[in-house]
C-alpha positions as CSV (number, residue, x, y, z in Angstrom):
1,X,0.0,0.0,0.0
2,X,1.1,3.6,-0.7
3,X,2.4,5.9,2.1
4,X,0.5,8.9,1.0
5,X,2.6,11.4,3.7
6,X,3.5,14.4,1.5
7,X,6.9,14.8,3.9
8,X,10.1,12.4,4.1
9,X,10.7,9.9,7.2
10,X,12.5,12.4,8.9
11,X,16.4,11.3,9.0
12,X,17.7,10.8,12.5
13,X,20.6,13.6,13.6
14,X,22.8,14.6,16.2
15,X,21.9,17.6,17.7
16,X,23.4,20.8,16.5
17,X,24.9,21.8,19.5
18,X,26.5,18.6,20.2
19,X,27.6,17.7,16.6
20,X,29.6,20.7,16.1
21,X,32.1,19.7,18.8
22,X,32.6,16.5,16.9
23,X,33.6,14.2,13.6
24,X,31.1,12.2,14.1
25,X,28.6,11.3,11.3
26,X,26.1,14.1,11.4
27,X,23.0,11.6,10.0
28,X,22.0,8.4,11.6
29,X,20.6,6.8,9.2
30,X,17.3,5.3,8.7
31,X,16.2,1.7,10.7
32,X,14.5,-0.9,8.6
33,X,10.6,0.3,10.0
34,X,11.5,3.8,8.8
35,X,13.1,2.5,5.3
36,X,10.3,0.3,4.8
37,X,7.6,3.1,5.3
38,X,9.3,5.4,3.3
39,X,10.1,3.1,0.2
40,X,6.3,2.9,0.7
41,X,5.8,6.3,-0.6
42,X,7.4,5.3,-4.0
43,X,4.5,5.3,-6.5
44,X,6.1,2.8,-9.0
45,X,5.8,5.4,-11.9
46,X,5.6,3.4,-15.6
47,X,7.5,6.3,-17.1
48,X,10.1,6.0,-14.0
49,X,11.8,10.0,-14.6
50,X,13.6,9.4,-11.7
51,X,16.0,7.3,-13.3
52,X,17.0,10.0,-16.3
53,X,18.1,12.2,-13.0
54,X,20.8,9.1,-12.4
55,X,24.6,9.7,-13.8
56,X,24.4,6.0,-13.4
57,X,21.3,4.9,-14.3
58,X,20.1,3.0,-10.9
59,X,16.8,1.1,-11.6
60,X,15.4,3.3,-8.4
61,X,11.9,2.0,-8.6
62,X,12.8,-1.3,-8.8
63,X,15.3,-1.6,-5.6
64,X,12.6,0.8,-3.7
65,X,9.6,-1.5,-4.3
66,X,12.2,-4.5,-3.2
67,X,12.9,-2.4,0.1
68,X,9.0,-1.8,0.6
69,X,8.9,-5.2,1.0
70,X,11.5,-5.6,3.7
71,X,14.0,-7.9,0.9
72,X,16.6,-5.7,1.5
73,X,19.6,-8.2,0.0
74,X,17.4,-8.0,-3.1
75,X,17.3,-3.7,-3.1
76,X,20.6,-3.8,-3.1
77,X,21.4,-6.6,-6.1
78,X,19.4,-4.1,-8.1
79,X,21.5,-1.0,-7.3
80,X,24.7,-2.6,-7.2
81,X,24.1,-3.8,-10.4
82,X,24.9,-0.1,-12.1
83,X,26.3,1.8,-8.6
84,X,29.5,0.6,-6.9
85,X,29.3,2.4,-4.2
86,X,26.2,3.2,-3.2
87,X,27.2,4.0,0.4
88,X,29.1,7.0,-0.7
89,X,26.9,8.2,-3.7
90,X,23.6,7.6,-0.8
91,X,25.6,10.2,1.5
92,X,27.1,12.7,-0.8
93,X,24.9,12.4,-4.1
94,X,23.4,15.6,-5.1
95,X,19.9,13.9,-4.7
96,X,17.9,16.8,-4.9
97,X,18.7,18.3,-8.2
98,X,18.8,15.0,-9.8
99,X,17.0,11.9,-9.5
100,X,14.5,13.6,-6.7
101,X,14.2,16.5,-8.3
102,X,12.4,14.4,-11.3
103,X,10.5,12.6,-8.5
104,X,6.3,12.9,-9.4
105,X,5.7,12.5,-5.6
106,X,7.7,16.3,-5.2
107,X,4.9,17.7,-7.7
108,X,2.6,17.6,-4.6
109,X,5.2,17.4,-1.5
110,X,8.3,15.6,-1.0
111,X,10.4,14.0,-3.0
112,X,11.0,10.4,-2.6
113,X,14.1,10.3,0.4
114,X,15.9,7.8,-2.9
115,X,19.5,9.2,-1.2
116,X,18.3,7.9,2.2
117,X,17.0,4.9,1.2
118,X,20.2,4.0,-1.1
119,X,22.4,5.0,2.0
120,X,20.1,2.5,4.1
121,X,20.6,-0.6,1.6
122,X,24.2,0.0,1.3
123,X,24.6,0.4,5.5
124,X,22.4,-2.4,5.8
125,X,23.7,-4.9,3.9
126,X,27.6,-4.1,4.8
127,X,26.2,-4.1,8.4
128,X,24.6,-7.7,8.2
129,X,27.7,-9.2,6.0
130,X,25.6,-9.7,3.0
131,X,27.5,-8.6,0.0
132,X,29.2,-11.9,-2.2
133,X,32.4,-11.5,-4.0
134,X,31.8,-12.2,-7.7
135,X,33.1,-14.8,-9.4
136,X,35.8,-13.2,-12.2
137,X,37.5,-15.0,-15.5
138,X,40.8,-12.9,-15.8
139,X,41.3,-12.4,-19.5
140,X,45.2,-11.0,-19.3
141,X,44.5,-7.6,-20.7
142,X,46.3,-4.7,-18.5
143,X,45.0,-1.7,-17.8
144,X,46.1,1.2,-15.9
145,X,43.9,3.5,-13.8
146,X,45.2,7.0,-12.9
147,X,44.2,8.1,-9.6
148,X,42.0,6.6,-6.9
149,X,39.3,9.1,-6.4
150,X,35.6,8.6,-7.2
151,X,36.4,8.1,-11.7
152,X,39.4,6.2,-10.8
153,X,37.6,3.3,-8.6
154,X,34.5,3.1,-10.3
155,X,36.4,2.6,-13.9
156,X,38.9,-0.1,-12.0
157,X,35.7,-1.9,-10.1
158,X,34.0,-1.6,-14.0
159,X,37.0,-3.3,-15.7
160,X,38.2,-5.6,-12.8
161,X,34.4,-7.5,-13.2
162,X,34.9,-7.8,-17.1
163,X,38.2,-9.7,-16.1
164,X,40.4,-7.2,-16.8
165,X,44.0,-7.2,-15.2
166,X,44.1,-3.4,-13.3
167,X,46.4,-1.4,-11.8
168,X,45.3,2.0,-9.9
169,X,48.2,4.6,-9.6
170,X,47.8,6.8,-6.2
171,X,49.8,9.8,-5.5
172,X,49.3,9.9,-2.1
173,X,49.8,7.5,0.7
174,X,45.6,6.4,1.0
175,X,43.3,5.7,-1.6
176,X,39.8,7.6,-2.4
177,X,41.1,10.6,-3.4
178,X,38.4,13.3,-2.7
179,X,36.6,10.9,-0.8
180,X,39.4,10.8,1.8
181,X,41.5,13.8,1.7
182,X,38.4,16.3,0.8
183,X,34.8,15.2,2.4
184,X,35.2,15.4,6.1
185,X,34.4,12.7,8.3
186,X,30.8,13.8,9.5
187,X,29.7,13.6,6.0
188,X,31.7,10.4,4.8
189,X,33.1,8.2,7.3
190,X,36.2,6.8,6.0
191,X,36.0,3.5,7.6
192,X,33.2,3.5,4.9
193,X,35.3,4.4,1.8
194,X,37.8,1.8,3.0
195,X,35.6,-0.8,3.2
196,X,34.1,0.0,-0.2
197,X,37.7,0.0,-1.5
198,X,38.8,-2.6,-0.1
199,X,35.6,-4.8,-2.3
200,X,37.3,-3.8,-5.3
201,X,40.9,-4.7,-4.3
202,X,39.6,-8.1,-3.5
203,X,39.0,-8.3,-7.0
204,X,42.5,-8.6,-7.9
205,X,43.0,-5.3,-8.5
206,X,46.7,-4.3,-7.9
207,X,47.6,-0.5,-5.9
208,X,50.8,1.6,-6.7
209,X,50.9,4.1,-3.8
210,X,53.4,7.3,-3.7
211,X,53.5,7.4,-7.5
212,X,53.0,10.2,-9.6
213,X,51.9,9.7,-13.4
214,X,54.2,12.6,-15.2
215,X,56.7,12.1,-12.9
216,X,57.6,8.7,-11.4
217,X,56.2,6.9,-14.5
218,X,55.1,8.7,-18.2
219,X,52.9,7.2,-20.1
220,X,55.4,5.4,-22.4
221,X,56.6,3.4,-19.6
222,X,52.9,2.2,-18.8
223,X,52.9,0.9,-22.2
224,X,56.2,-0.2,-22.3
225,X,55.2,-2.2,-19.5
226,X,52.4,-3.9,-21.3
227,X,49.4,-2.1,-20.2
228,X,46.8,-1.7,-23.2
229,X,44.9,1.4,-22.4
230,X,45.4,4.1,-19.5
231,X,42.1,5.6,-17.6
232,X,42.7,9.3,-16.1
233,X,40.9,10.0,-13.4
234,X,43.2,12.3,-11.0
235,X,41.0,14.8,-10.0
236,X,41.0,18.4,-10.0
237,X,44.0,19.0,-6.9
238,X,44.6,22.3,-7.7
239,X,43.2,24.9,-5.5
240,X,42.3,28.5,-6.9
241,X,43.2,31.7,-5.4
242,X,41.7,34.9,-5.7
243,X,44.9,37.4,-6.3
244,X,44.1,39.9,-3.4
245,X,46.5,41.2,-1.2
246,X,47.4,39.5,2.1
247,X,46.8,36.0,0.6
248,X,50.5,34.7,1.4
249,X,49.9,35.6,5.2
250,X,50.1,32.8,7.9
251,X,46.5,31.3,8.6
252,X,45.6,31.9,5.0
253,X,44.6,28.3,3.7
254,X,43.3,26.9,0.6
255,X,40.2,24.7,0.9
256,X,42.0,21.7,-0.3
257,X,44.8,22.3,2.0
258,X,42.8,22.7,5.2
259,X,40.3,19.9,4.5
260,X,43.4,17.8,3.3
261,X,45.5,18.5,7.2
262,X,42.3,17.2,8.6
263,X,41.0,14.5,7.3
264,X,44.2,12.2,5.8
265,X,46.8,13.9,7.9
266,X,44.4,13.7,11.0
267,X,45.3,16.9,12.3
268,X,41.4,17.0,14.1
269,X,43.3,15.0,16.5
270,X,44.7,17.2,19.4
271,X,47.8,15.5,20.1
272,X,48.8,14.7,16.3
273,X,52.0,15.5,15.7
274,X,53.3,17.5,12.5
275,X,50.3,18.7,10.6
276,X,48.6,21.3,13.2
277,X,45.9,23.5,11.7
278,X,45.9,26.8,14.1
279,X,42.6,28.2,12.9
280,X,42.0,30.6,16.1
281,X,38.6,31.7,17.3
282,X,37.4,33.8,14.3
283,X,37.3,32.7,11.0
284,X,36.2,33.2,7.6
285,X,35.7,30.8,4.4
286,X,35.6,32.6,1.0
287,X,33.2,31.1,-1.4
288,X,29.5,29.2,-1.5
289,X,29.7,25.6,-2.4
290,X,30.1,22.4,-0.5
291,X,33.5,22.6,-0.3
292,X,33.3,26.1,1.4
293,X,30.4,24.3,3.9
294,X,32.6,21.5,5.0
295,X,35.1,24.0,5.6
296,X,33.7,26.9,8.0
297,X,31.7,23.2,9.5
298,X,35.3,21.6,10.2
299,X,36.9,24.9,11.1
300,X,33.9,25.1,13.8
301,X,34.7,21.4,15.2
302,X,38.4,22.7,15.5
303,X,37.5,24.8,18.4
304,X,37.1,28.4,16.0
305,X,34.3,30.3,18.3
306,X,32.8,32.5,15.0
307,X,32.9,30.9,11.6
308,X,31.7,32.9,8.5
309,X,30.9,31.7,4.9
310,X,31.7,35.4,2.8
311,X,30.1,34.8,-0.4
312,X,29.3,37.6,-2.9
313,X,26.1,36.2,-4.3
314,X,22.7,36.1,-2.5
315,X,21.2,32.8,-0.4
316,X,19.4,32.1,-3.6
317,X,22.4,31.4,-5.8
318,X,24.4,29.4,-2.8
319,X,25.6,26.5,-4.9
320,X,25.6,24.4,-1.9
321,X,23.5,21.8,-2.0
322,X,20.7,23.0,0.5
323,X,21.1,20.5,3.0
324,X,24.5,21.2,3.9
325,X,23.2,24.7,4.0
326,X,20.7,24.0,6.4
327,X,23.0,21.8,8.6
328,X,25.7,24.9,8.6
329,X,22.9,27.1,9.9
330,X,22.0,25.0,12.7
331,X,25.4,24.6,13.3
332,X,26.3,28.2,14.1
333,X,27.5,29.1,10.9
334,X,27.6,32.6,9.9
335,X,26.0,33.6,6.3
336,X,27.9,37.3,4.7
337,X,26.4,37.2,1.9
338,X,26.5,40.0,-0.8
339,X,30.1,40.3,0.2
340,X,33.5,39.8,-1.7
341,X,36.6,40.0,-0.2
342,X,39.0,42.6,-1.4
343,X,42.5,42.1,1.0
344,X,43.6,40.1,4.2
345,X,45.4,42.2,6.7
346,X,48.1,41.0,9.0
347,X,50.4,42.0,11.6
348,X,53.7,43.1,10.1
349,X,55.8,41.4,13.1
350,X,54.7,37.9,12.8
351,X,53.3,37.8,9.3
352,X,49.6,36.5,11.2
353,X,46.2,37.1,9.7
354,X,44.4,40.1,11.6
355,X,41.5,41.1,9.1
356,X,39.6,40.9,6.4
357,X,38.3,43.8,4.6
358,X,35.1,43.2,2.5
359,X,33.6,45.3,-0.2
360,X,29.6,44.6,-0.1
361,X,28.0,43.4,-3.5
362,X,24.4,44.0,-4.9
363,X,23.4,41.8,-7.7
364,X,22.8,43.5,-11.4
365,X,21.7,41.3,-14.3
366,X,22.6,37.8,-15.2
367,X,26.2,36.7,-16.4
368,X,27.1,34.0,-18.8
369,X,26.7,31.7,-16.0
370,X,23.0,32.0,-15.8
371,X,23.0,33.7,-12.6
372,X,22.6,37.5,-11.8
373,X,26.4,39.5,-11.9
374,X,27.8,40.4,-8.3
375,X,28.4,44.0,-8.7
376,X,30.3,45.8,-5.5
377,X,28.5,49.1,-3.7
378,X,31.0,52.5,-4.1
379,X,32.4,52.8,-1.0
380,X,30.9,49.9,1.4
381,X,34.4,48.4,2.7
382,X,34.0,47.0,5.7
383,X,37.1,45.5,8.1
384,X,36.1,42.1,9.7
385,X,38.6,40.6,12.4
386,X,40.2,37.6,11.5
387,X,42.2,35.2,12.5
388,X,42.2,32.8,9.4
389,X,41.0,32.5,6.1
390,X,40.1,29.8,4.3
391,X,39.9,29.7,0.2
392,X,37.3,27.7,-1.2
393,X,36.4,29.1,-4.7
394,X,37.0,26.2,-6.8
395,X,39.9,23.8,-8.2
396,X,41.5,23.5,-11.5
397,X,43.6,20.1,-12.3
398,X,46.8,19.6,-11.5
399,X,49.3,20.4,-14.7
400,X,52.0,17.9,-13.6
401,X,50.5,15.1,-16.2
402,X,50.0,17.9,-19.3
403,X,54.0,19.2,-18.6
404,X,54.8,15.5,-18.4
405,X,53.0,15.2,-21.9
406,X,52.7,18.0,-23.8
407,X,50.8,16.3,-26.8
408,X,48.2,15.6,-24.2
409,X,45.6,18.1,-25.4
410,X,43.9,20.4,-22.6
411,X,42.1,23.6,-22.4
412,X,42.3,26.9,-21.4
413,X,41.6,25.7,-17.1
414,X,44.0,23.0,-17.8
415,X,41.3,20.2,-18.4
416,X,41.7,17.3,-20.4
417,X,40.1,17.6,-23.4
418,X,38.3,14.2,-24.7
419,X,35.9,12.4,-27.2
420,X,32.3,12.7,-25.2
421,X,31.3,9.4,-27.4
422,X,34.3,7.5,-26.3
423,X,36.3,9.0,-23.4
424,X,39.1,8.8,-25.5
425,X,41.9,12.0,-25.3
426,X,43.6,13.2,-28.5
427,X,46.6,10.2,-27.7
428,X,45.3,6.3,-28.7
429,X,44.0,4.3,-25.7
430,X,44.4,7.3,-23.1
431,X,41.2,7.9,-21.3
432,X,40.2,10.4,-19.1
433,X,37.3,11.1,-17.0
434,X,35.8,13.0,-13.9
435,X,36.8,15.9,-12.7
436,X,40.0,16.1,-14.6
437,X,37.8,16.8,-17.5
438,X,35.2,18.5,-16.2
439,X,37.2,20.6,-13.6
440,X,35.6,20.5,-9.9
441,X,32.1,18.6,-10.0
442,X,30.3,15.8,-8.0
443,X,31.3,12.3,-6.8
444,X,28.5,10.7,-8.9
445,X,29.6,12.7,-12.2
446,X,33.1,11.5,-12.0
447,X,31.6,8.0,-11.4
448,X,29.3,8.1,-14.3
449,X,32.5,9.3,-16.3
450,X,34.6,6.0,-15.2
451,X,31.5,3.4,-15.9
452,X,31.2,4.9,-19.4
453,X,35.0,4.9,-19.8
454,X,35.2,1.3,-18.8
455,X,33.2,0.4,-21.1
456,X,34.1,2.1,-23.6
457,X,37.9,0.8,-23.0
458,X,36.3,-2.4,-23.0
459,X,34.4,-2.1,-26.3
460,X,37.9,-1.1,-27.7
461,X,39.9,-3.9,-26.6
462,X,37.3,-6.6,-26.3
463,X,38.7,-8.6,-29.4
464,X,41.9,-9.0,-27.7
465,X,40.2,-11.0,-24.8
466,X,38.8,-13.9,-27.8
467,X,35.7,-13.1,-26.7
C-alpha cells in the first residue's frame, strides 16, 4: 500500500549543539521500519523519470519496491548492479537536483528520500555481512587507472568485473582521493570508503601508492610495461586563489589544503603531531559551495568560536546543495552574503592574519553563467577581524601530467580535453574522465565518467580478450 505522507521519514541527527564539537557522522541513518515506510511512498511510476536524474542509471523503482517489501539483500542486487558504491553516492549524491528533483511524488510534497534509502541498503547490507564476491575470468588484458578518487575506482571496479587485469596509480599515501583527503568525516566516514575500497581490491586489482603519473612513471613506460589502455581519473588537486592582497599571510589556507591536514593527515586530533591546523577563534571561508560548507563546519569542530561563509552572491544562488546549507545554519554558521573580499590584513611582526576587509556586493543582471552579476556598492568596505582565512572558490587540475605530456591536449583551465562518445583524449588508448575533465564537479559525475570509460575501453579492446 502507498504511504500517501506528503513529507520524508524524517532522517535521524545529532543535535546541533553537540555535533559541532565532533567528527562524528552528522546523519544516523534510517532503521529498517522507517526505510520500509518510506520506500512505501514510491509510487512505481511506468515512465520512472527518476532514473533519467541518475549519472548512473540505478533502476530506483525497482530496488525501492524491493525495500518496501522488507528484501533488503534484493534492493541492493538491483542498485549494485549499475552503482559501486552506493554507500558513498547515498551520502554525498546531489539527490535533490537530480533523480529527486524528477521525482512525481515532489509535484505535490516531498520527494522520494531515494538518497536515504540508497544509503540504508548499502549500511544495511555491509552491516549484516551480505555482499558476495563475484566470481571473475581474468582475460590478461592490462589496464592502468590513474588516480583513486571517485572516476578512478569506479572505472577499475567496472573493468576488474569484465576480467580485466588493473592497476590504480595513487599519489598519495591512502586511496579515495576526494573521498578521503576532501569530504570530512561527519559527511563520509572513512571507515566506509575503505571498506568500499577494499571490495574492489579483493578483486585482484593491484595499488601503486606514492606514484605520480608525469613524474615517477610517463605514459610510455605504462605501455612499455604492457598495459593496453590508460584511464585518467586524477581529480582536480589544484586549489584557486583569488589574487588579493594578504593572501600569502600565515593562517591563510586553501580549501583543499585545510580539508586535506584534517582529514588524511588527521590533524582534528589534538595531540597529532606534524600537521597542526591553528585556525584561532574567528574565521572566515571565501566562497558558497560544498566545499566552502565543509570547511567553516570543520573549522567550527576545530575549536574556531565564530565561523563565516563570505560569499558575494545572495542565499538564492548558494551552490551548496541546501542540505549542507541548512546543517551549517543550525550549526552556528555565519551567512555574509553580498560580500567579496578585497584584502587580508596581517600584523607586520609575525606575518599572522588580523583582518579581512570586505567590499559589499548587490546583484545587477545575469552573467554567462545564468546567474545575476555580483556587482560591488561604491564605497561599502568593511574591516572584519580575522584570525584565518580559508579559500574555497574552486579547483583546477593539477598540470604535472599535461607538462609531463605535452601532446596531451587540454584547455584553457588546464582540463583534459576528450571524445564525449568514447572518453578517448587526442593520444590512442588514453582515457580520461571525472573531474580532470570537467574541472571540480560531483562524486556521482566522475563516477558516471569511469563506468562509461570502462566500457568504452572495453568495447575497444574486447577482441583481444577472444571473446
Amino acid at each position: 500500500m502507498v504511504n500517501k505522507s506528503k513529507q520524508k521519514v524524517a532522517m535521524p541527527e545529532q543535535e546541533p549543539a553537540v555535533r559541532n564539537q565532533n567528527f562524528e557522522e552528522v546523519s544516523l541513518g534510517y532503521t529498517l521500519e522507517m526505510a520500509m515506510e518510506e520506500a512505501a511512498r514510491c509510487l512505481n511510476c511506468r515512465h520512472k523519470p527518476c532514473v533519467g536524474g541518475c549519472p548512473v542509471n540505478v533502476p530506483i523503482p525497482e530496488f525501492i519496491e524491493a525495500l518496501a517489501k522488507g528484501e533488503v539483500q534484493a534492493a541492493y542486487q538491483v542498485i549494485a548492479a549499475q552503482n559501486r558504491l552506493p554507500g558513498i553516492t547515498g551520502r554525498v549524491c546531489p539527490q535533490e537536483t537530480q533523480c529527486e528533483q524528477l521525482c512525481v511524488r515532489g509535484k505535490n510534497g516531498e520527494a522520494v528520500a531515494i538518497g536515504r534509502l540508497e544509503r540504508f541498503v548499502a549500511d544495511y547490507v555491509r552491516e549484516q555481512n551480505l555482499t558476495a564476491k563475484p566470481e571473475i575470468i581474468k582475460n590478461g588484458i592490462k589496464v592502468a587507472v590513474v588516480g583513486s578518487g571517485p572516476a578512478g575506482i569506479t572505472c577499475a571496479n567496472e573493468l576488474a568485473q569484465k576480467g580485466y587485469e588493473v592497476t590504480l596509480f595513487e599519489a598519495l599515501h591512502e586511496l579515495g582521493g576526494v573521498l578521503v583527503y576532501g569530504i570530512p568525516e561527519f559527511r563520509l566516514p572513512k571507515s566506509l570508503v575503505k571498506y568500499e575500497i577494499n571490495k574492489i581490491l579483493e578483486m585482484g586489482v593491484t595499488v601503486h601508492k606514492n606514484v605520480i603519473v608525469g613524474q615517477s612513471l610517463l605514459f610510455e613506460d605504462l605501455f612499455g610495461e604492457g598495459y593496453q589502455a590508460i584511464f585518467i581519473g586524477s581529480g582536480a588537486g589544484l586549489p584557486r586563489f583569488m589574487d588579493i592582497p594578504g593572501e600569502s599571510l600565515n593562517g591563510v589556507y586553501s580549501a583543499n589544503e585545510f580539508l586535506t591536514r584534517v582529514n588524511l593527515m588527521k590533524a582534528y586530533q589534538r595531540n597529532k603531531i606534524g600537521t597542526p591546523i591553528k585556525t584561532g577563534d574567528k574565521v572566515a571561508v571565501v566562497g558558497g559551495g560544498n566545499v566552502a560548507m565543509d570547511a567553516a563546519r570543520t573549522a567550527k569542530r576545530l575549536g574556531a568560536g565564530e565561523v563565516s561563509i563570505i560569499y558575494r552572491r545572495s542565499e538564492a544562488e548558494l551552490p551548496a546543495r541546501a542540505e549542507e546549507i541548512h546543517h551549517a545554519r543550525e550549526e552556528g554558521i555565519i551567512f555574509r552574503l553580498l560580500a567579496n573580499p578585497v584584502r587580508i590584513l596581517g600584523d607586520d611582526r609575525d606575518g599572522k592574519v588580523t583582518g579581512l576587509e570586505i567590499i559589499h556586493m548587490q546583484l545587477a543582471e545575469a552573467d554567462s553563467s545564468g546567474r545575476r552579476r555580483p556587482v560591488a556598492i561604491p564605497e561599502s568596505e568593511e574591516i572584519l577581524p580575522m584570525d584565518s582565512v580559508i579559500i574555497a572558490i574552486g579547483q583546477t587540475p593539477n598540470p604535472i601530467i599535461k607538462r609531463a605530456e605535452p601532446e596531451l591536449d587540454t584547455n584553457r583551465h588546464g582540463c583534459i580535453i576528450i571524445d564525449e562518445a568514447t572518453c578517448m583524449t587526442n593520444m590512442e588508448n588514453i582515457y580520461a574522465g571525472g573531474d580532470v575533465v570537467t574541472g571540480a564537479a560531483t562524486v556521482i559525475l566522475a563516477m558516471g565518467a569511469g563506468k562509461k570509460a570502462a566500457a568504452e575501453i572495453d568495447k575497444k579492446l574486447n577482441g583481444q580478450a577472444g571473446r
